[in-house]
N, C-alpha and C positions, 0 to 999 in steps of 0.2 A: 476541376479544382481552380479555385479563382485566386488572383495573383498575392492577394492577401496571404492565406495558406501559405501555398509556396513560401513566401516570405519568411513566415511563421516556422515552418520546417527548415529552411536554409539556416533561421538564427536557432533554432534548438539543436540542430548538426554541430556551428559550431562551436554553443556552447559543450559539447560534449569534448569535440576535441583540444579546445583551448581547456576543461580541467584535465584530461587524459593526458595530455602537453604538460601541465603543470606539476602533475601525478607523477609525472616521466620523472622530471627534475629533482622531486624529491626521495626518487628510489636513485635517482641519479648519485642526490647527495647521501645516502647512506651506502654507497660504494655495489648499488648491485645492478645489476641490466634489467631494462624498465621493459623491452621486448620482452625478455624472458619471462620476467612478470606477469603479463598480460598474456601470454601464453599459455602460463600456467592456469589462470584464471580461467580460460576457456577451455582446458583439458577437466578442472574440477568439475565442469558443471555440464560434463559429456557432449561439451560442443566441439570438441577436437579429441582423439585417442590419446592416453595415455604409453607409457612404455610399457608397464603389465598393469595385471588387475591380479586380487585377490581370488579366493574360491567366490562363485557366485556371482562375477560382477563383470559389468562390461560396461561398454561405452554408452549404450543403452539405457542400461538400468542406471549410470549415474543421472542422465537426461530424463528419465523419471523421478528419480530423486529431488535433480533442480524444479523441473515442474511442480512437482509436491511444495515444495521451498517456496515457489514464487504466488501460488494460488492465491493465500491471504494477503499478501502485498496489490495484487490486483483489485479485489475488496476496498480495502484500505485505500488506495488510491482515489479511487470512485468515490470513495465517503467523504472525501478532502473535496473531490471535483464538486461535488452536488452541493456542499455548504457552501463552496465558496462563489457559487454558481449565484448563490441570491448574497453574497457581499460578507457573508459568514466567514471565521477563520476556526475550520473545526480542529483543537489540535489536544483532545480529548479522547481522540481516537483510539491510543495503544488502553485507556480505561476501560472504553466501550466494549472494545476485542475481551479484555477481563475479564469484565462482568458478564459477556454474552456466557466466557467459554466457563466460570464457574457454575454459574447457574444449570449451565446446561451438563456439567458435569455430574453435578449431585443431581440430578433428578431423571438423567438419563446415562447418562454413562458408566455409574454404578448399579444402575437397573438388569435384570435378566431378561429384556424385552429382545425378541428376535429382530434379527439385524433389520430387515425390509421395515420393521415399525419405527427402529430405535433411530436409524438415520435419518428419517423425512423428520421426527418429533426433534434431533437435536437441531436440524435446520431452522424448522417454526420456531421452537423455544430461543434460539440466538437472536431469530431475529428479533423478536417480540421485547426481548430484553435491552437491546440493543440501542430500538425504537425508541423505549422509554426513558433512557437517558437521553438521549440526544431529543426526544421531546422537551424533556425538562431544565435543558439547555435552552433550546429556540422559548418554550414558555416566560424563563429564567430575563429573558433579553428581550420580546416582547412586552410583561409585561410590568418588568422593575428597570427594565433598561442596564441588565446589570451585563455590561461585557463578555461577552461570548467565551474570551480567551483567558479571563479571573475566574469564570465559571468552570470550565473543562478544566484547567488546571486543579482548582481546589477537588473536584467532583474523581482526578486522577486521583490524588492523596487518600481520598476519603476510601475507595474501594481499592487502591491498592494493602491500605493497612486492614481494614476491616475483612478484608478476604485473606489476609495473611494470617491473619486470626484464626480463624473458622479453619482455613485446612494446617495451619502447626494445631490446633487443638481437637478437631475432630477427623480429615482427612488425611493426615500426612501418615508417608511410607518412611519406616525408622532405619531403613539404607539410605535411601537416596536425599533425604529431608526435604523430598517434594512431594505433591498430594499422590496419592498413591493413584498407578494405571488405571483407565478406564477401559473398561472392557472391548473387545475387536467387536462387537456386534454390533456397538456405537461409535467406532471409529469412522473418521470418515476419508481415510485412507487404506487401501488395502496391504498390509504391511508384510512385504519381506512375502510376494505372492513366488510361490515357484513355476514358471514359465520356460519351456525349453533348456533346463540346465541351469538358468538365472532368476534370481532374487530380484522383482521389482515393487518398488514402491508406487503405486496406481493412487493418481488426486482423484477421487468423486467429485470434487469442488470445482475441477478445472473446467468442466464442462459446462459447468453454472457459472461461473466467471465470465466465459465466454457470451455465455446467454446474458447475463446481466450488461456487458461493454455494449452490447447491439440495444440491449431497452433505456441504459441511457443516455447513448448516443438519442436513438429514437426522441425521448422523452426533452431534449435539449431540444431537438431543430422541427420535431413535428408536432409539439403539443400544446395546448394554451398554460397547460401549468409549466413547464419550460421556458415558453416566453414570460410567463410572471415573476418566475424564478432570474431570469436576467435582468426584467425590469428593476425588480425591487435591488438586483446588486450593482445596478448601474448607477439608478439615482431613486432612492429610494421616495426623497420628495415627488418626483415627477411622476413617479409610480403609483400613490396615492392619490393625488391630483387627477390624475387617468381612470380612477374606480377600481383599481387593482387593492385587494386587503393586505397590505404590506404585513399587516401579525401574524395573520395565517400562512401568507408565504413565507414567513420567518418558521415558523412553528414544523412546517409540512419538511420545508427543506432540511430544519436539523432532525426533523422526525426518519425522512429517508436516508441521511446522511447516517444517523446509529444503528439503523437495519442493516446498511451494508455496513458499518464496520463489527455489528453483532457476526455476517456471516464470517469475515474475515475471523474475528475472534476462535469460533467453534471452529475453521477449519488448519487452525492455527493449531490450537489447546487440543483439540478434538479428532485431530488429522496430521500435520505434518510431528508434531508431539501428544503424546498422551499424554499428559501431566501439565501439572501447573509448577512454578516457581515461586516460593513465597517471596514476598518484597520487592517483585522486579516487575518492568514493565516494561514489553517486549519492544523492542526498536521499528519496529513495522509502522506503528501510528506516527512514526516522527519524521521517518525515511518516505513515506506515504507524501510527506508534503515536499520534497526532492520530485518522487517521480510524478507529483500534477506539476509542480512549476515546468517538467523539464517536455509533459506529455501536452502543456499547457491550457490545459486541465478539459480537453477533447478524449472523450473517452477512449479514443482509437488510440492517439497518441498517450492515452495511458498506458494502453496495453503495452506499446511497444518500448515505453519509458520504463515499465516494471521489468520486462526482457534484460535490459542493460543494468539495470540498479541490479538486478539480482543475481546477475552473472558474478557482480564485484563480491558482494555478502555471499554468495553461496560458495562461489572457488577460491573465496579468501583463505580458508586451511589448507588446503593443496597445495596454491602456492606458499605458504607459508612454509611447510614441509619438503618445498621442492627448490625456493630460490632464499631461502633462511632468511625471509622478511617475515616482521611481525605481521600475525593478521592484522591487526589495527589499523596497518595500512589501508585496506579495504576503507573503515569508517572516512580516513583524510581523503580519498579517493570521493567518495560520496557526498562528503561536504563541500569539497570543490565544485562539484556536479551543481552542488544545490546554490553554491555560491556565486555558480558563473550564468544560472537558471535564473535567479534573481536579478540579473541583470539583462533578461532580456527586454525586459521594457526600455532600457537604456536602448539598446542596438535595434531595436523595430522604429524608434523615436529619432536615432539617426539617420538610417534608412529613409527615412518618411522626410528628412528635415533638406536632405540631400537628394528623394527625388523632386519633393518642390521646389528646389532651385535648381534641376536640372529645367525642369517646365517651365519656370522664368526664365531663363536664358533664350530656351527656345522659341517663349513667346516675344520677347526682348528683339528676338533676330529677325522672325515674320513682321 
């Protein structure tokens, strides 16, 4: 690991603990204990036991739970990493996850397809879906120069309303007034499995998660399209100049950038929930851009950045229930995260400003 990293890891450490610090104070000020808090946090999402459990449940099976929870945030993360990887700000994402998980709802998830067909087809169809927006993003910015981030924005609007349409008027469940279950054969979690006495929630996705942080990692430091991909986000003049296609690599970038958030989408809508919500758009594309600042946008350091962002969102009703703080806390928790993350260019830029005048001194002296 070369001292850069390092660096790099020391200041995403402690931005985590200067908001966690921050987090303290303001459960401080609302009169309650900011350990006990964060303790709770860690007991919701089966990383520390509880005092009891219900029928069914153990320490275990909430830690499958969390995992379930955390699967499309890893997705999402990725999808942020990749666009931003050529100078893109993908933040279209919680759309993308939408439309993946719609499309792949009506055309597979309400199908009688056996499970072994209906799971691989809801994965192809996400992504493909997925693809095609975020294509028509990078196209959108290639080749009208229209803003990547007025684009994803409007293109959110457009399919959050038009898909709210379509299931209040032909899919919605008249209890719940969200689109009605999708069948277990298309799930892509195995839900409420009974396993020695306990209920677990099993992610299919988690395993693909994992496979996809190794191929982008991969595709970042060992690939020619990974270096083009850097190029054109470094400087996208110099990149052109060099014989690199800056449009194409706009184009490819948001193209892989909506594949992976197409999977997160289905494993979201399709996996950790069956259903869809009309008129909402799920916080994961937004919180996505939290855990690349804080994973700095290295796949690895994704992975381990979605670990902590999801502990807060996932154990935030627990402690809610346990230390009578509102969840919402969780959310100020995560914006601090993303607020002291956006700062690390400030603190690598110090670092760097103060070991060059450590080296002038010591040249100074010799």
């Amino acid at each position: 690991m070369t001292d850069q990293n390092k660096t790099r890891i020391r200041v995403a450490i402690l931005s985590v603990l200067l908001s966690l610090l921050a987090g303290a104070v303001v459960i401080l000020i609302l009169g309650k204990n900011p350990l006990t808090a964060y303790f709770n946090l860690l007991q919701g999402c089966g990383l520390l036991p509880k005092g009891k459990y219900g029928g069914g449940k153990s320490m275990i099976t909430d830690l499958s739970s969390y995992i379930d929870f955390l699967t499309p945030m890893v997705f999402a993360a990725l999808s942020y990493a990749v666009a931003m990887r050529a100078g893109l700000f993908n933040i279209g994402i919680s759309g993308q996850m939408l439309t993946a998980g719609f499309i792949a709802s009506i055309t597979i998830g309400y199908s009688t397809l056996a499970a072994p067909i209906a799971k691989p087809l809801v994965l192809i169809i996400g992504i493909i879906a997925g693809m095609l927006v975020g294509s028509l993003i990078g196209f959108l910015k290639e080749r009208f120069n229209i803003n990547e981030v007025v684009s994803s924005i409007m293109i959110n609007y457009i399919v959050r309303y038009v898909i709210s349409f379509f299931i209040q008027t032909k899919y919605v469940d008249p209890v719940s007034r969200q689109s009605k279950n999708i069948c277990d054969s298309a799930r892509l979690t195995l839900h409420q499995i009974k396993l020695g006495g306990y209920k677990y929630d099993i992610p299919l996705g988690f395993v693909l998660a994992i496979i996809a942080v190794i191929a982008v990692k991969f595709m970042f430091d060992r690939t020619v399209l990974g270096y083009e991909l850097h190029a054109v986000g470094s400087n996208k003049v110099a990149a052109k100049y060099a014989g690199i296609r800056t449009g194409r690599s706009l184009i490819v970038s948001m193209a892989i950038s909506g594949a992976l958030a197409g999977i997160a989408g289905v494993t979201y809508y399709l996996g950790y929930f069956a259903s869809i919500q009309p008129k909402v758009l799920v916080s994961t594309g937004y919180d996505a851009i939290a855990v690349g600042l804080l994973g700095n946008n290295d796949p690895v350091g994704i992975l381990v950045a979605s670990f902590l962002i999801e502990i807060i969102q996932n154990g935030s009703a627990y402690m809610s229930s346990q230390s009578g703080l509102e969840s919402e806390i969780a959310s100020v928790i995560t914006g601090l995260i993303l607020l002291f993350s956006a700062c690390n260019a400030f603190f690598l830029e110090k670092l760097a400003q103060k070991k060059a005048e450590e080296s002038r001194k010591k040249g100074a002296k010799a």
